[in-house]
N, C-alpha and C positions, 0 to 999 in steps of 0.2 A: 171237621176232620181232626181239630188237635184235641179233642174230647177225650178220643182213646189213650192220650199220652199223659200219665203221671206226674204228679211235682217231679217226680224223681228223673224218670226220663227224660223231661223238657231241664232239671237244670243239668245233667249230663250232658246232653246235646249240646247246648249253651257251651256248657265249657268247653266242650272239643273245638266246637264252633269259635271260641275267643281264642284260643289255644294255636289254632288255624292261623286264626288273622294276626295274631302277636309273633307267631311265627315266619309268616311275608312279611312283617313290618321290621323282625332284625335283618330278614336274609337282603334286605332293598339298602335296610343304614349301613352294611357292610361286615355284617357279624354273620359270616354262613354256620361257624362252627356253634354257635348257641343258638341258631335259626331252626341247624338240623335236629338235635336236641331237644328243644321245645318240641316241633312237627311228629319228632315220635313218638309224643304223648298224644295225638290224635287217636290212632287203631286202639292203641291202650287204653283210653277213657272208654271209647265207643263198644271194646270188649266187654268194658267191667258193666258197662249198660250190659249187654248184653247177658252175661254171668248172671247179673241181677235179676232179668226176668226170667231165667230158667230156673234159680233158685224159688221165686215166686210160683211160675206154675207149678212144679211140682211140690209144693206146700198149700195148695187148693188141691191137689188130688186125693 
């Protein structure tokens, strides 16, 4: 299954994915205002993945 996904992809993922989890672990110590901050780097990483494979197919066509 993770065949189809890229270095590139899997270490984006990665990151949103750590990004995620460092982001529960301030909003829990008591920092909501750098919890929510980090967290909105989630859609933002997972965008620029995103960006990236459209730039890619369309440079195979």
């Amino acid at each position: 299954m993770f065949s189809k996904f890229t270095l590139t992809d899997k270490l984006l993922f990665v990151s949103a994915f750590l990004s995620l989890i460092f982001s529960e672990i301030l909003y829990f110590k008591g920092e909501a205002t750098a919890a929510i901050f980090i967290g909105i780097w989630v859609p933002s990483i997972l965008a620029f993945g995103i960006y990236l494979k459209l730039i890619n197919i369309s440079k195979n066509d």
